[in-house]
N, C-alpha and C positions, 0 to 999 in steps of 0.2 A: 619448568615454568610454562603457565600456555597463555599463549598469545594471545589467538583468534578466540573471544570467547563468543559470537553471536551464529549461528546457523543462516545462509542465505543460500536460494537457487540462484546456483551457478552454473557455468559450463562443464560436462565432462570431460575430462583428459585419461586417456587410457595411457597404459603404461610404455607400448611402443613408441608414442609420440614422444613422450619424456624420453625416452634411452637416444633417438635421435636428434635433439636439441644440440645448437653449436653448443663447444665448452666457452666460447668467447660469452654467449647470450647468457650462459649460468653463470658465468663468473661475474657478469653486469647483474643478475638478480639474486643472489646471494649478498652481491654488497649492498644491494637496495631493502635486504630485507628490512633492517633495522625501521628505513624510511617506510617502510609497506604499516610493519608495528605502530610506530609514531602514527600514521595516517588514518589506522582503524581506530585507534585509540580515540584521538580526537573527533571522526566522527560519529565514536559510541554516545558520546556527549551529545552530540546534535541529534542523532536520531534515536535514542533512548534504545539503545540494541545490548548494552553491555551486561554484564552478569550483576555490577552493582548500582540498582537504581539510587538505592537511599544517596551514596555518598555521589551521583552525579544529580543532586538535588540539590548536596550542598554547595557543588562546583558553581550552579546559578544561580542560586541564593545570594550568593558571595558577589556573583556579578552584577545582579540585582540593586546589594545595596551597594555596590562601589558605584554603581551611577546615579542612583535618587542621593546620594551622599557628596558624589562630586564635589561641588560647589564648599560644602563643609570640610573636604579633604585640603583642596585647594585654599581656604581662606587658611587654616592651621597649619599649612606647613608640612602637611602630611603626603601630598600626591607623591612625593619623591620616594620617599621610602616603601609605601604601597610598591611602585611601580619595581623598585630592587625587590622586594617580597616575591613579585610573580617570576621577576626574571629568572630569580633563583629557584623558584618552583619547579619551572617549567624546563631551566637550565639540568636539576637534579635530576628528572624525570627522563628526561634524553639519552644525558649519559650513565643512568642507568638500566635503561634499553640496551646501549650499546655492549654495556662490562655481561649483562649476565647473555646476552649473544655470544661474546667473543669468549665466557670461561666454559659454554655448553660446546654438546655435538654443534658442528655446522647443520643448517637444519635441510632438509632436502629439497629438490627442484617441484614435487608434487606441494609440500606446504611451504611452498613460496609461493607459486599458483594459486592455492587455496586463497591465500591471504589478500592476495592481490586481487581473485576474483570479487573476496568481500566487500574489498575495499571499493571495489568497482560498483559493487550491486548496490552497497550505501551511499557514492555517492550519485546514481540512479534515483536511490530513496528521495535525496533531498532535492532532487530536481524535476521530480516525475509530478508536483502540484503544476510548475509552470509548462509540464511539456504535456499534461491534462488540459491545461487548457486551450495554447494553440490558437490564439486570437488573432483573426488576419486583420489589416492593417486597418480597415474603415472603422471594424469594433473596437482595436484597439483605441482609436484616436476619440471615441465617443467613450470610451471607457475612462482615457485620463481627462479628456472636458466634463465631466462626472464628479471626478476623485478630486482631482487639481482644487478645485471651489470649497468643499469638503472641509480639507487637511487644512486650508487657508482660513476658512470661517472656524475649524476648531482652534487651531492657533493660534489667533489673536483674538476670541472670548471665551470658549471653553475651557481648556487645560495650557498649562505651561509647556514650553517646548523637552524641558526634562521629563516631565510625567509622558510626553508623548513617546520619547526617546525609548524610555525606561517599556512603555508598554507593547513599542514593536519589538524592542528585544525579548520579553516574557514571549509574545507569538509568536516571535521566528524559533525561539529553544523549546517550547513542549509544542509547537505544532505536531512534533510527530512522535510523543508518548503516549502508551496506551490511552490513558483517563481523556488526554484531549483530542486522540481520534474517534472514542467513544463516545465522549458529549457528543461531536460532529453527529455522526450517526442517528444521536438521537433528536438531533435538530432538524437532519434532516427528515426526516417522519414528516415535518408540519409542511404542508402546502404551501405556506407564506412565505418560509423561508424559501421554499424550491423555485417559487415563482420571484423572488427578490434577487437571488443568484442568477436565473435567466433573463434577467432583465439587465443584470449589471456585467455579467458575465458572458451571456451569449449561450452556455451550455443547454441541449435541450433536456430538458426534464417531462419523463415520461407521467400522467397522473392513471395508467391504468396500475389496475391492483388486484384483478383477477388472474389465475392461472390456468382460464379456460377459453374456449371460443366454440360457437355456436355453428356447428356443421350443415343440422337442416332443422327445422321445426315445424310444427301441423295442430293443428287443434288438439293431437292424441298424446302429444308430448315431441319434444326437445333433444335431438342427439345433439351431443359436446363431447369436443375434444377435452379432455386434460392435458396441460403440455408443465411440466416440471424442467428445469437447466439446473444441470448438474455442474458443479467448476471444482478445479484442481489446480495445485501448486505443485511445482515441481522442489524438491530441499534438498541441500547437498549431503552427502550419504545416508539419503532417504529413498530417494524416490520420486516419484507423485503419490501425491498426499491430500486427503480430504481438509489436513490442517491448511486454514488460509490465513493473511495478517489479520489482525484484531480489526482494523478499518476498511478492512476490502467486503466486498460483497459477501453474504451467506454460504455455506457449499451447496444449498439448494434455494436457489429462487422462482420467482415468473418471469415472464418476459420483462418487467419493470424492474428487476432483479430488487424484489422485497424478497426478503426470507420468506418460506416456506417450508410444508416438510418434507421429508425424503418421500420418492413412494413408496417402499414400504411400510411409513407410519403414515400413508397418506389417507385423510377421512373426507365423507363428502360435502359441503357446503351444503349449508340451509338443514333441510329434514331429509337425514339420509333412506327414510322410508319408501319414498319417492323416486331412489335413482335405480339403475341397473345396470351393472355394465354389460358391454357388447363383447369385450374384448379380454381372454381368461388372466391376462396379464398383461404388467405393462412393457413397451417393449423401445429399442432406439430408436430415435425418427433418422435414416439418415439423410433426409433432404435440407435439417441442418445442416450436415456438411458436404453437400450437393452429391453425394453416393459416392465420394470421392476418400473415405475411409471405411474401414469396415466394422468399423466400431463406435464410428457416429462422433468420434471429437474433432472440434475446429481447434487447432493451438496459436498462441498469442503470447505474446513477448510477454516481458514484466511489469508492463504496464498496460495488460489486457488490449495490448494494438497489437496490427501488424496479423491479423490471422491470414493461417497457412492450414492445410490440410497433413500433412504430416510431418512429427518430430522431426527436430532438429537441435543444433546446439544453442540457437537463439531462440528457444522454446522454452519458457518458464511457469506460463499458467496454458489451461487449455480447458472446454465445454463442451457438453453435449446437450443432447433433449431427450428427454421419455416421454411418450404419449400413452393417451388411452383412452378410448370412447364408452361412451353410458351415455343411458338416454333418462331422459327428467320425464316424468311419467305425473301428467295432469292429475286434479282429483277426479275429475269425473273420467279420463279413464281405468282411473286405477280401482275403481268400485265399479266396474265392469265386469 
């Protein structure tokens, strides 16, 4: 039976560090596995990571209507039984974690680690929107004199306090399933929305959209840089890997980190007749990572913070930059 069914960048643990672990520390994480299982489990749920979506749809669904229903459960005499239903659910569920642990091999000190890493890096997931944003104290307090008025004037004309109930629960369980970190995405495209988020939020939002910058220009024509940023994720028995989460950033952006294309498939803006390049390929900038790697990546925790110049165990994603010049070549001197 497998446990862990979700893939996350995790930490490496080599195998001599295992063989040297107290027996006292395995013998505490062995008995904890069972609690490691329980804890991924649940938050397969919250963060839509597990292998079966459909049936953690029903799991919300269910939740869904036990709270727009309340009020109808409660007036028939029903909350009681509801509430033995889940117990026993949830009761059945446990301890049968524990029977098919206890009739298997004991499982080993590496996938206990594993497990526990996941469990770590999920519950990361579910707290990486508030630790995004990082609101110090002045915006905070203008942010709930904002909210506070809002939630009050919906409250008491807008919608009933169950429908409101009912609708933070829906946001807080698909905030972080594919389809609704992918709306996000595609919301965020609109400017309106970008400039309503910084206003409410604080975060700066960039509005450039180019992947170039203009080095020198003359009447004759225009040298530009091209600058591409390359990003990687690191996955546990993978690697680093071009694959990133469905709502993170592209593996090739611009500075604004919009999607772009790789340079390889990269074409030129406007009328490619016009351009030239200077330079026979493209190549690392490493002033991105202030010359301080040799291969041009800055690395960054799991939450794209925290950059360092070289790997480490708290290194989960990591960037570089390709450049490359061409010069834009006017009409009139290109009929020269």
């Amino acid at each position: 039976m497998s446990y862990i069914t979700a893939q996350f960048p995790t930490t490496t643990r080599t195998h001599p560090r295992l063989a040297h672990t107290s027996p006292l520390v395995t013998s505490i994480l062995q008995r904890s596995f069972a609690l490691i299982v329980i804890g991924n489990a649940m938050m397969d749920l919250l963060t839509w990571t597990g292998s079966d979506p459909e049936m953690n749809a029903v799991y919300w669904i269910t939740v869904y209507l036990s709270v727009y229903y309340f009020p109808c459960c409660a007036y028939w005499l029903l909350l009681f039984p509801l509430l033995v239903l889940g117990y026993c659910s949830v009761n059945y569920y446990v301890n049968s974690v524990y029977l098919d642990i206890n009739s298997q091999e004991k499982p080993t000190l590496e996938e206990i680690l594993n497990g526990l890493d996941n469990l770590v890096t999920k519950c990361e997931l579910v707290a990486s929107p508030l630790v995004a944003m990082a609101l110090p104290w002045p915006r905070l307090l203008s942010y709930i004199a904002i909210v506070t008025p809002l939630n009050v004037v919906m409250l008491k004309w807008v919608i009933s306090l169950r429908t409101y109930v009912l609708l933070t629960v829906i946001f807080v369980s698909t905030y972080h399933s594919v389809w609704f970190q992918a709306s996000l995405r595609i919301l965020w495209r609109s400017q309106l929305v970008r400039n309503v988020c910084y206003f409410v939020v604080g975060s700066h939002v960039s509005t450039t959209s180019n992947n170039y910058r203009i080095i020198n220009g003359n009447k004759n024509g225009k040298i530009i840089q091209f600058q591409i940023l390359e990003h990687q994720r690191r996955w546990f028995g993978i690697g680093w890997s071009d694959k990133l989460l469905p709502y993170e950033r592209s593996n090739f952006t611009n500075e604004a980190f919009q999607s772009t294309s790789s340079p390889k498939e990269f074409h030129f803006p406007f009328n490619s007749k016009h351009w030239r390049w200077l330079q026979e390929a493209w190549h690392v900038d490493l002033e991105y990572c202030k010359n301080k790697n040799s291969e041009g990546w800055v690395y960054y925790d799991n939450y794209w913070q925290a950059p360092q110049f070289n790997d480490s165990l708290t290194s989960f994603t990591r960037s570089r930059r390709w450049t490359r010049k061409a010069v834009l070549v006017t009409e009139r001197s290109s009929n020269v």
